[in-house]
N, C-alpha and C positions, 0 to 999 in steps of 0.2 A: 541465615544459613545454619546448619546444624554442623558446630563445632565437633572433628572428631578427637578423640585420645586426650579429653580431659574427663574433669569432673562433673563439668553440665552433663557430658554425653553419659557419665553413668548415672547421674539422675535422672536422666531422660528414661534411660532403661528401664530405672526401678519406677519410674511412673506410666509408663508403657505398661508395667506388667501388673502393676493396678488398676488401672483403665481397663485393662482384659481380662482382669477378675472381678471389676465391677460390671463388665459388658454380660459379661457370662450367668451370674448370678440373677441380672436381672429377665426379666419375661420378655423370648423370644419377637412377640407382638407389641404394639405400642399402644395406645388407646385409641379411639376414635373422634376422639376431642381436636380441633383444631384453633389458631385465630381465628376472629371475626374478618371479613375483609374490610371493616372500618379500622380493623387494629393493622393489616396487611401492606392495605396500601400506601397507607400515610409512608410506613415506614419504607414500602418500597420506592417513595418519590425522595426520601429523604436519602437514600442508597442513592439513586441515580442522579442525587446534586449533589452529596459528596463526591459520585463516580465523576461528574460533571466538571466541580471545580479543581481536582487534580491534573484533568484533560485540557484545562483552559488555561492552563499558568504559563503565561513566554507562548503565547496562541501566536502569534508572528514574529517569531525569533526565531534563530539557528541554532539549534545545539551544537558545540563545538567539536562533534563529531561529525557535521552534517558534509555530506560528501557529492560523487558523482552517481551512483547507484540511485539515493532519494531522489534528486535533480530531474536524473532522466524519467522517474514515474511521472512527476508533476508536468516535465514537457512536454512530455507524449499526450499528455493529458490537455494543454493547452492548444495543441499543434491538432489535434480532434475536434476540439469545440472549434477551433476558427474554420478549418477544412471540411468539416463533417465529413471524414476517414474518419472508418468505426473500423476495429480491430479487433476478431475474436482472441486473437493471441497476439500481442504487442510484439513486434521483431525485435528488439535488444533487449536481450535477455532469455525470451519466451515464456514474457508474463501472463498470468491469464489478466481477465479485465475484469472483472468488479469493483474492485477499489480504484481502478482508472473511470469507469463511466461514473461513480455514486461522488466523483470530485468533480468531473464533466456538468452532472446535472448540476452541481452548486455553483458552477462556475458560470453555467446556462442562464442559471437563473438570477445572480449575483456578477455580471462580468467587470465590475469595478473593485473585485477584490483582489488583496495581492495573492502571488503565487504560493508561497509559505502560507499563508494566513489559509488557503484554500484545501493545499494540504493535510493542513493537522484539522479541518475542520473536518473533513471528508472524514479523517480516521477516527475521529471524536462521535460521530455520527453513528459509525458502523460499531463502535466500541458500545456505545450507549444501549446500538439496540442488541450486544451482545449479551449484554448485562439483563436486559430484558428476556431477551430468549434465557436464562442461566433461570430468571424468577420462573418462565413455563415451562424448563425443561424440571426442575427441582418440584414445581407441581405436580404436574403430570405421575413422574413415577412413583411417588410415595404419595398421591395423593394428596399431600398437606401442604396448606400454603406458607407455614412456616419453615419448612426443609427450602420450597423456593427462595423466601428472603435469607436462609442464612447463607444457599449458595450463591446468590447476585450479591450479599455483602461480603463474602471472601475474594468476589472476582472484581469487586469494582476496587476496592484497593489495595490488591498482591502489585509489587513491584512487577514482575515478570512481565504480563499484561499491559500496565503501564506504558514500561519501557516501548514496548514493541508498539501501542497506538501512537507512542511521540516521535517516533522513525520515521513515520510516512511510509510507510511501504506496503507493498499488498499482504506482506505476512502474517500482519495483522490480523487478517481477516480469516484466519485459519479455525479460531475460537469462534467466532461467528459460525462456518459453514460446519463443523461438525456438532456445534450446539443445536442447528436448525436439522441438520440431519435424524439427529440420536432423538429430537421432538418428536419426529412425526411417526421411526422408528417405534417409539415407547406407544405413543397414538394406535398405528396399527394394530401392536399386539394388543395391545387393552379389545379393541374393535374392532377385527379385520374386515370393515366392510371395503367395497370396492372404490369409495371415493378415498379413503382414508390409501391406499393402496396406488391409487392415481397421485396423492397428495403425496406419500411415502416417494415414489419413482419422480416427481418434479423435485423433493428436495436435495436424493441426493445427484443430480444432474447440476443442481444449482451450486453444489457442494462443490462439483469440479471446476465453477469459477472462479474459483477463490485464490485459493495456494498449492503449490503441485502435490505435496506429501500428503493433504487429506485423498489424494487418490488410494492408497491404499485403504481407507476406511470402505469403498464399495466392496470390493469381494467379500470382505468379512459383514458389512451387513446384510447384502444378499443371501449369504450364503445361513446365518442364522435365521433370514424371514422363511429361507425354503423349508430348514429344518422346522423351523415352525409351523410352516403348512403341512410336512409329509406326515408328523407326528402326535398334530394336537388330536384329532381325530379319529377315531378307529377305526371307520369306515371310509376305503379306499375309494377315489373316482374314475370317474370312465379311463378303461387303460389307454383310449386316444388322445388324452386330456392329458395325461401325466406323461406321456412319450414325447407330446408338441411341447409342454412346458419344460420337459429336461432335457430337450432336442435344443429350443430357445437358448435356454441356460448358459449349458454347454456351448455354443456357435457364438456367443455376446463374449459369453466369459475369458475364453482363449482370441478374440478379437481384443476386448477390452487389455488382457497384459500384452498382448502384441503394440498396439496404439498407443497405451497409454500407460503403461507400464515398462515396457523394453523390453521383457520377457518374452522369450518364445518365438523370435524376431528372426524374420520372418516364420508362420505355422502356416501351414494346408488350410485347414481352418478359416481362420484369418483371412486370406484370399480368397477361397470361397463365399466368403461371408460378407466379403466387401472391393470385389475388382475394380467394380466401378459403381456411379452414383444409381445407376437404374437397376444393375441387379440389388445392391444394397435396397434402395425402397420395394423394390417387389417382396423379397425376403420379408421385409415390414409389413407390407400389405397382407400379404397371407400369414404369416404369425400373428398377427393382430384380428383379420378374420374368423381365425382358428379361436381364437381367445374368447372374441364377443358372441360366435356363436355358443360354445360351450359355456360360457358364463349366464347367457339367455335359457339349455338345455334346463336349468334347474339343477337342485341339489347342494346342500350348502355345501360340501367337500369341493363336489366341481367349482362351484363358484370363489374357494376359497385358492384353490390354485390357477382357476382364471387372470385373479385378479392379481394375484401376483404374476403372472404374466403381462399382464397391461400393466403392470407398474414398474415389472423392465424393462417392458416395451418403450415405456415414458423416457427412461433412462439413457435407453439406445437412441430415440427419437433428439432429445433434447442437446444431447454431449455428443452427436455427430460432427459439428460444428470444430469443436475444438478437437475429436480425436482426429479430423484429417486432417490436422496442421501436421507438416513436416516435421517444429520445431518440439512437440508434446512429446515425447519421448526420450528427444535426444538429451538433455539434461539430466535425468533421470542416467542413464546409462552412461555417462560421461564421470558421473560423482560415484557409481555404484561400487560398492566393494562386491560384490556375490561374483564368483565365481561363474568362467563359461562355460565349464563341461562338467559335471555328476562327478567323476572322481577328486574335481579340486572342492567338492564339500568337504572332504572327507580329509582333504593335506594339513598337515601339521602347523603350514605359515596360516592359512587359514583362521583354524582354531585358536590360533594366536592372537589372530589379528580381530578373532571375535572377542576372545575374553577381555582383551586390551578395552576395547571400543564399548563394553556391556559395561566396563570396570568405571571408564569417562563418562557413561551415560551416568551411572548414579552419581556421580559426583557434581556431573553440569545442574543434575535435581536440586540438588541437597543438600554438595558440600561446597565444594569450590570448582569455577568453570570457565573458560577459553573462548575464544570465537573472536566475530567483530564489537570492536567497540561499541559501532552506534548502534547497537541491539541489545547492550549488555555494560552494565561496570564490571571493571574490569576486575578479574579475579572471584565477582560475586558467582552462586548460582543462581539457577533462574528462579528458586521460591526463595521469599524472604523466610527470617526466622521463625516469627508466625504463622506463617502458611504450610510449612515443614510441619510442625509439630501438628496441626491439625491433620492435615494428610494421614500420617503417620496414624492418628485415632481414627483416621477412617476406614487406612488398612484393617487395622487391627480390628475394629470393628467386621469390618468383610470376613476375617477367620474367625474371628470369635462367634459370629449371628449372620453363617452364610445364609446368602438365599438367588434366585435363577438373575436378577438385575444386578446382585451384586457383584456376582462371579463375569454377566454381560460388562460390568463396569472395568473390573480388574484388569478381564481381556483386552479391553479397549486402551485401558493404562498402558498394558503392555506397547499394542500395537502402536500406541503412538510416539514411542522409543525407538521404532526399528527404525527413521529417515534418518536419525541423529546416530545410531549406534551402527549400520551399515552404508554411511556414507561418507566419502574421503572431503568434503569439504561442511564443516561442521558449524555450525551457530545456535545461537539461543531459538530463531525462532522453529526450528526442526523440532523443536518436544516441545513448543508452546502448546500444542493438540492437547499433551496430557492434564492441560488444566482442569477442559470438561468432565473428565470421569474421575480425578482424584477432588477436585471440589467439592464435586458432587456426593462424592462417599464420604468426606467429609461433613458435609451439610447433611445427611442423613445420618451419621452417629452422634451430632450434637445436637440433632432434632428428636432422637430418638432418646438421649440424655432427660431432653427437656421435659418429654412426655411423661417417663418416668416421675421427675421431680413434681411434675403437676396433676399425679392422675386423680382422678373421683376418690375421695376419701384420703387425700394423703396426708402425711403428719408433717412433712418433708417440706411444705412449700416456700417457706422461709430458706431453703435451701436451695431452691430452685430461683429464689430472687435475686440472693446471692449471688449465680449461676449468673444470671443475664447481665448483671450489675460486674462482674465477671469477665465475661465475653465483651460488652459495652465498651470494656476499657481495655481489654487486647486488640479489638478493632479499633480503638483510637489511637491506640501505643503502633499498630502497623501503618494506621493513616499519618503520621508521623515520622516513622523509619523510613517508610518509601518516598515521602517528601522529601526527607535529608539526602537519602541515600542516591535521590534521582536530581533533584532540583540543586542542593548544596554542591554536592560529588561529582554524577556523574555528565552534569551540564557543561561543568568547567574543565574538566578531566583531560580528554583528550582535544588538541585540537589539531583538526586536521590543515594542511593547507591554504585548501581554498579558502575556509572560516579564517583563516590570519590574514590571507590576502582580499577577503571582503571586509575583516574587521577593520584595515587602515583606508579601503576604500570610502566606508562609512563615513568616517572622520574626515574626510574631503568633501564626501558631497552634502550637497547640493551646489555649494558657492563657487567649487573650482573642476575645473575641465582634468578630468582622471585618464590616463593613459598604462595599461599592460602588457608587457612582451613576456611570452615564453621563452625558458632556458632552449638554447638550440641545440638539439642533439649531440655539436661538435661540443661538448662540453659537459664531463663529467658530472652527474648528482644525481641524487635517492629519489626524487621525485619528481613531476614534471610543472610545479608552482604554482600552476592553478587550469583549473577545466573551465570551459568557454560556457557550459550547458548550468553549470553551478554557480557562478559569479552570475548570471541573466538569470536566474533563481531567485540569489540572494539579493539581486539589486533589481526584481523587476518596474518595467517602466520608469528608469534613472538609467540614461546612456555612460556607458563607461565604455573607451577607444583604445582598439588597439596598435601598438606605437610601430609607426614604420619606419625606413629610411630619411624619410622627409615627412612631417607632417605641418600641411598650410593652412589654418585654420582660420575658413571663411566667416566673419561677419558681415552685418548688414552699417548700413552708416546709422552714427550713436550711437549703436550696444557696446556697452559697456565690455572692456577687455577681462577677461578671466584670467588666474592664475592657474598657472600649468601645476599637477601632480604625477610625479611620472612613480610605479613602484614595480619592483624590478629586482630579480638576485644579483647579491655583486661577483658573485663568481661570474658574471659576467663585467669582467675587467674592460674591455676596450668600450663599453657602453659608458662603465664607469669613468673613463677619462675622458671620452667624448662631453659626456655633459659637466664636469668641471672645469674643460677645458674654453665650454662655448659660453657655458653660467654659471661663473665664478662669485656668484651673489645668492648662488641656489642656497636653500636650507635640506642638510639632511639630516636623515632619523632614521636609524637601524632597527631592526626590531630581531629579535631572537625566536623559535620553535619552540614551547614544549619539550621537544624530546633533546633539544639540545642542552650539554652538560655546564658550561657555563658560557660568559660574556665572551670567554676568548677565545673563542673557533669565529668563525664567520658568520656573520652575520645571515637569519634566513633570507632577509629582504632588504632592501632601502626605501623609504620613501622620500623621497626629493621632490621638494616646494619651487617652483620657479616663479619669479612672482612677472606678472603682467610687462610691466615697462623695462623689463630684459629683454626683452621678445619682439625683435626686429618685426618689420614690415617688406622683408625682402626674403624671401627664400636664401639664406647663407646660411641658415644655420637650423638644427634638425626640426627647430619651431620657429614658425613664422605666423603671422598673422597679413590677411589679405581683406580689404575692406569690400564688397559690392552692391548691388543694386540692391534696393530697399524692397522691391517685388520679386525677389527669382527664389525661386524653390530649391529648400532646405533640402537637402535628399543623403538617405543614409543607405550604408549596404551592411547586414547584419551578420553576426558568425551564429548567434543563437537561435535556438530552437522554439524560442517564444513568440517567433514569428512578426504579428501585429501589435506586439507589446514591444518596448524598449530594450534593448541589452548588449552586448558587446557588439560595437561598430565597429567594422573590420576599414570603411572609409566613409570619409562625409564631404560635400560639398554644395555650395551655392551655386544653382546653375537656370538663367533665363527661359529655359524649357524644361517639361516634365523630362523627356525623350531625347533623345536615347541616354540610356545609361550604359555605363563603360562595360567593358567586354569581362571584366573581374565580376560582377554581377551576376552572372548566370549562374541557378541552383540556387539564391540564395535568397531571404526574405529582403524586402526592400523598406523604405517609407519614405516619403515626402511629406514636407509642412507647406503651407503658402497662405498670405491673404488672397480675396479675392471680396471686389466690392459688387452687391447686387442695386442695381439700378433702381430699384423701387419695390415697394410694397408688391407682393404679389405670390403666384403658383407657380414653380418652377419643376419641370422636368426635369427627374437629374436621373443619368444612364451611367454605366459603364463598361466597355464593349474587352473585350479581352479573354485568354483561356488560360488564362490565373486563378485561384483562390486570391480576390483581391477586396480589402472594407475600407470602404471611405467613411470618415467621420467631418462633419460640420457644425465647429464651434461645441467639439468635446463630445456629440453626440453619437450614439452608434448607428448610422443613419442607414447603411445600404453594405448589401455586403453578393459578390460575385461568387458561385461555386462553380466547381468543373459543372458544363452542362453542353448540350449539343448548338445552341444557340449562340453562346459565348456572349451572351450581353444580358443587362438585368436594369431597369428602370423603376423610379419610384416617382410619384407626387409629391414636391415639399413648399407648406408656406413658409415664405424666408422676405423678414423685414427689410426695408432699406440701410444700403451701408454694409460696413466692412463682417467678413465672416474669416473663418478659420477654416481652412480645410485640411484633413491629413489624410493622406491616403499609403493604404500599406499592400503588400503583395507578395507571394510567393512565386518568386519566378523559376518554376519548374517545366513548363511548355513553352513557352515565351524569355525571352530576350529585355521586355520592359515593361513598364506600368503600362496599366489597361487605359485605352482612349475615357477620358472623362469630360462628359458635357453639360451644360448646363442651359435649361433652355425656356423664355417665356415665351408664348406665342400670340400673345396679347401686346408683347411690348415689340413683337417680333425682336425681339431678343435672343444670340446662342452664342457661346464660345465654347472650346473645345483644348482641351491640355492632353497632351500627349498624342497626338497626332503626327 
């Protein structure tokens, strides 16, 4: 961070204003000399394994900030691939879905991984190939493939960045969709042909799946491609051509801040433009026709505002989806500070409430910054101090050796401030956006540095080796900071919760039977002790039970008896005498918060050891142990959202039939275990009939899996040895009452049995 009201800060100044009088002096242009891409690439693979190995440190661990907010992405995320429920806008929250489907596929493709582990890879993935887009967008606009690698090595290791791919959250991906935008953007103009223009209008539709606030980057890029069409030019095209394409414009435009903006909410417009699903595509159909026949008329003018036509059109085609969600907007207008009528622009609380909010934005930059923890340490800003100071030479660069990308760059700076600086709920990753264009001017003034030190004939180059020899070891000195800063600091920093009450879980499992009760409303405290969705996160597939009034815990005859772990706040008193009273042999261990001041307040939690041979065989006491048949099916009723995976059992019991399951079951994921022995060598039919999302597995395999369908039953072929098998079958009972009928059937041995029937 750049310290303010000392001494560094006025050397900063006075090297600021040396940096702008050596920018100034030197020749506006740079040379034409660039790397070789045998010097390029290397380095750029070497960039994206450093990028690599800061992504992968605690690759399936919890940061101690890790909460309900992460949990619920990954669930949703899990509760998709088993259901195939695809969501263009995820209902808790009103997420968009990229970084839900690009975990989905790994998870598709990989379904043996854990939940966390899939998480941070998902984000590692999209980070990586953000970094990648930073090397084409850095190429692209300056041309040289060294401006690319200096911007992919500022971005692979700024904390900021960092931070925000080890969160797990779709925010992430905000540096992603406007680096791919601003690509195709720079593309166009270089080239406005009409693929480049189709290609432009796919990415920034792509851009609205990302994170809500890069919605604001479409008007502004539209609105520069148009200035670009009306004015590169001097020869004006068909006036029917320029009336359809500002006709288009205009009808998207005031639709687009209605939808997806909150603005203008409801406009005439707007409703016109989109009542219903068939006037909307007619609209399309005829501005699209209008477009392709005028772009066939000839004329490079007509064709250049064609295509930019078809390439809103793309825009409009592609982000329907997501603008006729309900929830697209309403977040937006919920946090917005702006003002509902024209003269509260202009009120005094207003102006106040901007300078305040402009004053915190530089400071979340630069100096010191707010929000939530798991996005942010605490009290840092979002650049490190290396990253500032560059910045800073980039600015200054952009005033000293203006030019039309740079001033595009600036603007774009700015604009990626207004989520953070006009909005009432505030966090780091709201100005994450501004990494792409201040990087970026960054990696162009110390590319433009370079060129200098190295041109044809210079006497200087010893100076310019200097220079890399330099940088070399300021990006190792920030590959360092942001390790300490993130991995030492900000891992252990805060700990929320649910992470204290998964960290004593850990410590019990595998060996012993773990039990959780939430604090009950009638009972005062600051937090609710832990989320159902974030413990089945943190422990997936490892059952962890929640404690009831009575709990009977079924065995089979021989299995060995488990020791009970019960963990639990003791402000809840009469729990607390309950179990001293019934297991006066119990072991307990208190454990304290983080934010709690010392040993002598209350303890945050207990964990109490009960050990095995306390633990009657008779229902008397809140644990009991019941021995049963060695064949009856294991069966659980879940609270969590992981569905066909493991997590918080809300009941379990050993029961001689699949069916029926108790009337608490309904809505809620299910599973069963059982043996079952196959009579001989052979092909076995195996079905299962039911209008559940229901997957059986046999002997750990993922064998056969039900979706909603009109048929309600799903059959497969399996060769299956002689002897005992494993069967688990899981299910969502959301239509149904019970597990789906499962058969198994040879017809050779005339062989069939049937569970759940």
């Amino acid at each position: 961070m750049i310290m303010l009201n000392t001494y560094w800060h006025d050397l900063l100044v006075v090297a600021l204003a040396l940096i702008a009088y050596g920018f100034y002096r030197m020749p506006a242009k740079g040379s034409s000399a660039d790397i070789s891409k045998w010097v390029a690439y290397p380095i750029l693979v070497l960039t994206l394994g450093v990028a690599a190995y800061l992504r992968f440190i605690r690759v399936d661990q919890a940061y101690s900030s890790y909460w309900a907010d992460p949990a619920i992405e990954i669930a949703d995320v899990c509760e998709m691939v088993q259901k195939h429920v695809f969501f263009v806008i995820f209902p808790e929250g009103g997420r968009e879905p990229l970084y839900s489907y690009c975990a989905a596929f790994i998870w598709w493709l990989f379904p043996s991984l854990k939940a966390l582990f899939v998480q941070r890879l998902a984000a590692n993935v999209i980070s990586l190939a953000t970094i990648w887009l930073f090397y084409r967008l850095g190429r692209e606009i300056s041309g040289k493939r060294l401006v690319g690698i200096l911007f992919a090595a500022l971005g692979a290791v700024g904390k900021g960045l960092l931070l925000l791919d080890i969160c797990g959250m779709r925010v992430m991906t905000l540096a992603f969709g406007i680096s791919l935008m601003l690509l195709f953007q720079v593309k166009l103009i270089k080239k406005p042909t009409l693929v480049h223009f189709l290609f432009w209008g796919a990415a920034l539709a792509a851009g609205l799946y990302t994170y809500t606030v890069i919605r604001l980057w479409i008007p502004f890029l539209v609105v520069i491609t148009l200035c670009f069409v009306f004015w590169n030019k001097k020869k004006s095209p068909a006036g029917w051509i320029k009336s359809s394409v500002l006709t288009f414009f205009v009808f998207y435009l005031f639709f687009y801040c209605d939808k997806m903006l909150g603005i203008f909410h409801p406009n005439p417009v707007s409703q016109l433009w989109d009542p219903n699903s068939i006037v909307w595509f007619i609209w399309q159909l005829f501005f699209g026709s209008l477009f392709i026949y005028g772009y066939r008329s000839g004329g490079e003018k007509n064709r250049w505002f064609c295509g930019f036509g078809l390439g809103l059109l793309t825009v409009s085609i592609l982000s329907q989806p997501i603008a006729l969600h309900p929830e697209v907007a309403g977040r937006i207008t919920e946090q917005s500070l702006l003002p509902k009528s024209i003269a509260g622009w202009f009120s005094p609380e207003f102006i106040q409430t901007l300078s305040v909010h402009m004053n915190q934005t530089f400071l979340a930059l630069f100096s010191t910054g707010s929000g939530r923890s798991d996005m942010n340490v605490l009290g840092d800003c979002f650049y490190d101090f290396q990253a500032s100071v560059v910045i800073i030479v980039g600015l200054v660069y952009a005033l000293i050796r203006p030019t039309g990308w740079k001033l595009f760059l600036v603007l774009g700076a700015i604009l990626a401030t207004l989520p953070y600086c006009l909005t009432s709920d505030i966090h780091m990753a709201k100005i994450s956006g501004t990494a792409v264009p201040l990087l970026l001017l960054a990696a162009m003034a110390l590319g433009h540095l370079l060129e200098m030190l190295f041109h044809k004939g210079s006497k200087t180059k010893w100076v310019g080796f200097a220079f890399i020899l330099g940088l070399s070891i300021f990006w190792v000195w920030e590959i360092q900071s942001s390790y300490e800063r993130i991995y030492d600091k900000w891992w252990w920093e805060v700990w929320n919760d649910d992470v204290c009450v998964g960290r004593e879980v850990d410590k019990a499992l595998p060996d012993k039977r773990v039990y959780l009760i939430r604090i009950p409303d009638s009972i005062p405290h600051s937090g609710q002790f832990f989320d159902v969705n974030t413990q089945s996160v943190l422990h997936d597939e490892e059952p962890i039970y929640l404690l009831q009034s009575s709990n009977v815990i079924d065995i089979r005859p021989g299995e060995p008896k488990k020791d009970v772990v019960v963990i639990f706040s003791p402000r809840m008193t009469q729990l607390v005498n309950e179990i001293k009273k019934q297991f006066p042999k119990s072991i307990w261990v208190p454990s304290w918060q983080c934010y709690q001041k010392s040993h002598d307040e209350i303890p945050f939690l207990n964990s109490v050891l009960i050990p095995a041979d306390q633990i009657p065989d008779k229902p008397e006491k809140l644990f009991s142990f019941h021995v049963c048949e060695d064949n009856f099916w294991n069966r659980k009723v879940y609270l969590s959202r992981l569905g066909f995976r493991e997590g918080v059992v809300q009941s379990e019991d050993l029961s001689p039939t699949l069916n029926p399951m108790p009337d608490s079951a309904a809505s809620y994921a299910v599973g069963a275990e059982a043996d079952w022995v196959a009579p001989a060598d052979g092909t076995y039919a195996v079905s299962l009939q039911g209008y559940d999302v229901s997957q059986l597995l046999i002997d750990g395999k993922n064998v056969l899996t039900l979706y909603w369908n009109s048929t309600g039953k799903t059959t497969a072929q399996f060769f299956l040895k002689k002897g005992s098998h494993h069967l688990r079958i899981a299910s969502y009972l959301i239509l149904g009452r019970n597990f789906p009928i499962l058969s198994l059937e040879n017809k050779t041995l005339n062989y069939k049995v049937v569970f759940g029937s």
